[in-house]
Every structure is written in C-alpha cells, then in structure tokens.
C-alpha positions as CSV (number, residue, x, y, z in Angstrom):
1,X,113.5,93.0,108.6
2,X,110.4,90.6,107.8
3,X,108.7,88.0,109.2
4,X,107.7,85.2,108.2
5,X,105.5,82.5,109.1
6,X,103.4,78.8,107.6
7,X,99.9,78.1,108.1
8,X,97.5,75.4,107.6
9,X,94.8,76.6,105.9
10,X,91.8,74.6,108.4
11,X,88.6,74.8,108.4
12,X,87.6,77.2,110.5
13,X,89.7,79.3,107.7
14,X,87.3,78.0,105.0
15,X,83.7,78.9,103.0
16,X,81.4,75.9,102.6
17,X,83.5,75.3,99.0
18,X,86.6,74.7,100.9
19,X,88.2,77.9,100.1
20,X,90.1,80.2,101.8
21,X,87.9,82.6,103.8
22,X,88.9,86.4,102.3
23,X,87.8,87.3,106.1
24,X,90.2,84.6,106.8
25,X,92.9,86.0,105.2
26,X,92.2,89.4,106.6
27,X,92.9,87.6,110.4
28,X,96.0,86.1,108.9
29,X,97.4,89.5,108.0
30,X,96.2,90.6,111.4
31,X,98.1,87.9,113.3
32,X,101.5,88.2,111.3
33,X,101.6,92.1,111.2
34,X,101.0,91.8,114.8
35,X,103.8,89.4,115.0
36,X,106.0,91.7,113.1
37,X,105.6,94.5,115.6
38,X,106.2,92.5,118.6
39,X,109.3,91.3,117.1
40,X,110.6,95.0,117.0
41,X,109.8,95.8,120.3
42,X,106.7,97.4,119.7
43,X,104.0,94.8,120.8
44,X,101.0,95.4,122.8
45,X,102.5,95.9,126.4
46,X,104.6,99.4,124.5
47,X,101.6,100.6,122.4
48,X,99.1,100.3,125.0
49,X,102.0,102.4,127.5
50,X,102.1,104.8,124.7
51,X,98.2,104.9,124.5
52,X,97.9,104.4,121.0
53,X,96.7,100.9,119.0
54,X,97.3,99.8,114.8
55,X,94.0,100.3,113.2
56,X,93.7,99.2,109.2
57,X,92.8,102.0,107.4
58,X,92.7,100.8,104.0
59,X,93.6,97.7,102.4
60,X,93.7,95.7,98.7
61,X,94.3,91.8,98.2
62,X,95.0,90.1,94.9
63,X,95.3,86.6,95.2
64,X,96.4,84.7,91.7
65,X,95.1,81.5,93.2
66,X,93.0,80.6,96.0
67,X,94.5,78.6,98.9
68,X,92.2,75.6,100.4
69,X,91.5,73.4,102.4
70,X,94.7,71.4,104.2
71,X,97.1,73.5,102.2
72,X,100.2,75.5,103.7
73,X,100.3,78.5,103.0
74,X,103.8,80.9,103.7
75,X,102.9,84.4,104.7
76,X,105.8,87.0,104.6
77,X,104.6,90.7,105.9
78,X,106.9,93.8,105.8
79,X,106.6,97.3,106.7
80,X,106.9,99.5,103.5
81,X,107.9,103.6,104.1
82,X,105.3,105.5,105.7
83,X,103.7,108.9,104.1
84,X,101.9,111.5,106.0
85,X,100.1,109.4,108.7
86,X,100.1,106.1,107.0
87,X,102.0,103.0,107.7
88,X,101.7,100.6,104.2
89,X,102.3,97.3,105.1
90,X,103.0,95.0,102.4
91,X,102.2,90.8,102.5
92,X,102.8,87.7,100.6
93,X,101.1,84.6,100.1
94,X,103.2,81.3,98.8
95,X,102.2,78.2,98.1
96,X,104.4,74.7,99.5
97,X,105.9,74.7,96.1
98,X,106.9,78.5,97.0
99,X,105.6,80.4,94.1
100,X,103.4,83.8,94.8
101,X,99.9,82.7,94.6
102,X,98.8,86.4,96.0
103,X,99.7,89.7,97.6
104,X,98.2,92.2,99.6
105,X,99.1,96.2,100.9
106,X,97.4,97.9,103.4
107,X,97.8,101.7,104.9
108,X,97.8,101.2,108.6
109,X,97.4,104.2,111.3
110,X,97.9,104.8,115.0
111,X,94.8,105.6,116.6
112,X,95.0,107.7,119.9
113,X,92.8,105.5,122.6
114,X,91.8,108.7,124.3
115,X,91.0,111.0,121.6
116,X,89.8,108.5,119.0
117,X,92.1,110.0,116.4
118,X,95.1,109.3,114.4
119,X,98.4,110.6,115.5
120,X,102.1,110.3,114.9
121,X,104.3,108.5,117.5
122,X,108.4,109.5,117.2
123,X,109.0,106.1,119.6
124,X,107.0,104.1,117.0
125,X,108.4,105.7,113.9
126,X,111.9,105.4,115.4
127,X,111.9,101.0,116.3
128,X,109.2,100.4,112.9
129,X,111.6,98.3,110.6
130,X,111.0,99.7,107.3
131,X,112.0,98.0,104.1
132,X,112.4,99.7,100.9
133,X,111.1,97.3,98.3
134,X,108.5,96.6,96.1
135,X,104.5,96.7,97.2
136,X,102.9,93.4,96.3
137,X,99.5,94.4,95.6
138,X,98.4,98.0,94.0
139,X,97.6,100.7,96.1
140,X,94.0,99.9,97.8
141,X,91.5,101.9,95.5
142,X,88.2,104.3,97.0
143,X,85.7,102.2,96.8
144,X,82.3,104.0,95.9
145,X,78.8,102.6,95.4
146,X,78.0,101.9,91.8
147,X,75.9,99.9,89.5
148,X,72.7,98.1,90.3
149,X,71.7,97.5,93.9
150,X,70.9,94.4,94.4
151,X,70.1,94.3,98.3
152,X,69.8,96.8,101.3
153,X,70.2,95.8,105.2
154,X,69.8,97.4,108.2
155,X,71.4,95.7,111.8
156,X,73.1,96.1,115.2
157,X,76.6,94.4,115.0
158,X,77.0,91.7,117.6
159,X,79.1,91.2,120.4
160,X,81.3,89.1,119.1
161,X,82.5,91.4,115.7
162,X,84.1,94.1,118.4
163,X,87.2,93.3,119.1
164,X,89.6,94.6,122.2
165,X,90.0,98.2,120.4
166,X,86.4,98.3,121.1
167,X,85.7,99.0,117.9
168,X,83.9,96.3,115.2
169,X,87.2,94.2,114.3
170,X,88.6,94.5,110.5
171,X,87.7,91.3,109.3
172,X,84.0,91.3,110.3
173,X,83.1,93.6,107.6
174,X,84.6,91.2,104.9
175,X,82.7,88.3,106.1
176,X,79.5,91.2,106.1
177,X,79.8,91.3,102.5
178,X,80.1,87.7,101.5
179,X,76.9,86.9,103.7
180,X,75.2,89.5,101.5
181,X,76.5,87.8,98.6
182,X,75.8,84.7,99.3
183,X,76.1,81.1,98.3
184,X,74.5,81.5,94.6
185,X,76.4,84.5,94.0
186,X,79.5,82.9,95.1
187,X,79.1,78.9,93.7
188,X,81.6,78.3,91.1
189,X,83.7,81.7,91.4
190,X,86.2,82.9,93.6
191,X,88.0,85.8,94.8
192,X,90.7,87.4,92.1
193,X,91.1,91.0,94.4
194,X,89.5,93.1,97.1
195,X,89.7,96.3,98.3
196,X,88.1,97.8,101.8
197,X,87.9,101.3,103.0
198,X,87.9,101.5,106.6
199,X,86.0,105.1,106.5
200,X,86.0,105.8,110.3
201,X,85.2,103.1,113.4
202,X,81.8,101.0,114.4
203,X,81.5,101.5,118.1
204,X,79.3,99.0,120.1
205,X,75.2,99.4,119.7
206,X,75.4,101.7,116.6
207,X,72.6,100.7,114.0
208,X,74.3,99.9,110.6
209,X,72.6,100.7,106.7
210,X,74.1,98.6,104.3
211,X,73.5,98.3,100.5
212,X,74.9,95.5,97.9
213,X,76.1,96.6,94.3
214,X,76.8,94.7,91.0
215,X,79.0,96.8,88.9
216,X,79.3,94.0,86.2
217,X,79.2,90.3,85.8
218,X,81.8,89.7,88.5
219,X,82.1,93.0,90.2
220,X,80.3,94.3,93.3
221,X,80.7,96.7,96.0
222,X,79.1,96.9,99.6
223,X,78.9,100.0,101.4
224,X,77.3,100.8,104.9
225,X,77.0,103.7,107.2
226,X,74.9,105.0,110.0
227,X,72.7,107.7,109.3
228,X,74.6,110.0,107.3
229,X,78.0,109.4,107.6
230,X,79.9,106.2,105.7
231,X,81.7,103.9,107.9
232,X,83.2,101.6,105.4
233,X,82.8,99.9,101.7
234,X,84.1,97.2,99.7
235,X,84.8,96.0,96.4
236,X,85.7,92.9,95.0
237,X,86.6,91.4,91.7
238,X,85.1,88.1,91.3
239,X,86.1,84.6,88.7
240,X,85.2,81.5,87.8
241,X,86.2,78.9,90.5
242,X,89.8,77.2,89.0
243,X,89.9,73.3,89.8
C-alpha cells in the first residue's frame, strides 16, 4: 500500500528563481511519509504510546526536472523492505502530464525518546506496509568533505529549526547549505541530486562548525559538526537552469 497525494508547488515552497525549494521538497517527503504511517495505524498518538519517533537517517534525491512555481506536483511514497535497523522509504515526483520528473529514497530509523537511540519495534515492524518494488533514487551515498573550501561558519541554531522531536528538524540543514551557497552560486543552475547524512542529532543551544566545499564546477558538499564529532553533511550535484 502507497499513498498518494497533489501539491501546489506555492511560494512559500519556492527560492527567489521560482524553483522548488530542495528544503521544500524535504518537508514534502516529511508530510506524505507521515501520511503514510498514519494511514496504517501507526500515526503519532501509537508511536508516541510506544515511546519511540521516525528520524531520517539518510537520504538521496534526483530530480530530472525541477518543479516551479504554480505547478502540481503528484507525490507517491512507499515503504521499501527494511535491513538491519533501517526503514528505506522510497518517493516519486510527477508532473500534471504524469511523467517522473524525480525520485528520492531515504533510510529511516526509530529513535527511542528516552534513551536517544535507535531501536527495533515488533508492533511497528508488524502494521509497516512494505512493498517490494523498485527504489526510485540510488542508495543515498557518504558524503565526505572534499575539494576546495570555499567558506567556514560557526552559529547557534534558532528556535525555529527544532522541531517537536526536539531535535534540529531535517529540512533545516538543506536550507543551511543553500544559504551558504548562495544566490551567485545558485543563478542560472539548479538542483540534478542531493544526498544528506544525518550523522547523529542537533539538540537545542549546541554551537555548530560548518565548512563549504566545491568538488568540481557543479559539485559541493557542506559538512558541520560541533567540536569533534560530525553531526551531518551534504552533497549536491548541480546544472545549468532548463527553461
């Protein structure tokens, strides 16, 4: 079982080229995998009863074409079988004429509330509809920092990047590293593929060390951690803007 679901692309889902947000995305994957698990019986109300919550642990998105602006786009997520402690979730994006215009898999655990830690859950694993068909994006890669550095930042996440895990929320990081790219770096291309490690959670007043990487012409990474450990790094694969 799947589900399904259309969306406006608004913009409040948009950069300032009138594309769609990859941090955007990342909340649409959010909202329909949440979706999903509801519809099995295995919404917020059971999980928090069972004292675990969904946490992304990795994730990869390769999008043929971008969405913009006033478009619909038709998202379809699916629950993939699980290995070890990992949940792969797969999702595709469709355009109004219904061809694939992008795909996305990402490795999903249950985190214990308590014990901050991942754990298996027989109720969960029993009521998960699993599908046995064919991932729509590649396995998310390790992302590691390479290449030139091209800018290093040190901050305090805000208030409103933590989300009601209490951890910072999975998209924030993604719109992280497009501010560090920025508008010059991003005029005239767009997003072909993405992949995040979630390395282990941001809690509230931790002080974050980031650093910006070009691997090539279109290629860069962002990685950030707090004092010696890594919390978390991205990579994306970047093209000239299609018209």
């Amino acid at each position: 079982m799947s589900y399904s679901e259309n969306i406006l692309i608004r913009t409040r889902d948009c950069d300032m080229y009138g594309r769609w947000k990859p941090s955007a995305i990342l909340e649409t994957m959010q909202e329909t995998a949440t979706a999903h698990c509801a519809g099995a019986g295995l919404g917020r109300a059971v999980t928090d009863g069972l004292g675990v919550v969904w946490v992304v642990s990795r994730c990869r998105v390769e999008m043929a074409r971008p969405f913009r602006l006033n478009e619909t786009c038709a998202v379809e997520t699916f629950a993939l079988p699980g290995k070890h402690m990992f949940f792969p979730r797969g999702h595709v994006f469709r355009d109004a004429a219904g061809e694939v215009a992008g795909g996305a898999l990402s490795l999903w655990l249950l985190l214990d509330v308590a014990a901050r830690r991942a754990v298996r859950q027989p109720f969960v694993l029993e009521k998960l509809p699993v599908e046995a068909r064919e991932a729509p994006a590649a396995q998310p890669r390790t992302v590691r920092p390479a290449g030139e550095e091209l800018a290093a930042a040190t901050f305090t996440p805000p208030f409103t990047d933590f989300d009601v895990n209490g951890h910072v929320n999975n998209t924030k990081y993604m719109d992280w590293f497009w501010n560090a790219l920025g508008a010059e770096r991003l005029e005239g291309r767009e997003i072909a593929a993405f992949d995040i490690n979630y390395d282990s959670e941001i809690l509230p007043g931790e002080v974050i060390e980031t650093a910006l990487y070009r691997t090539d012409e279109n290629a860069f990474a962002f990685c950030g951690g707090a004092g010696e450990k890594r919390r978390f790094g991205i990579s994306a694969q970047l093209r000239d803007a299609r018209r």
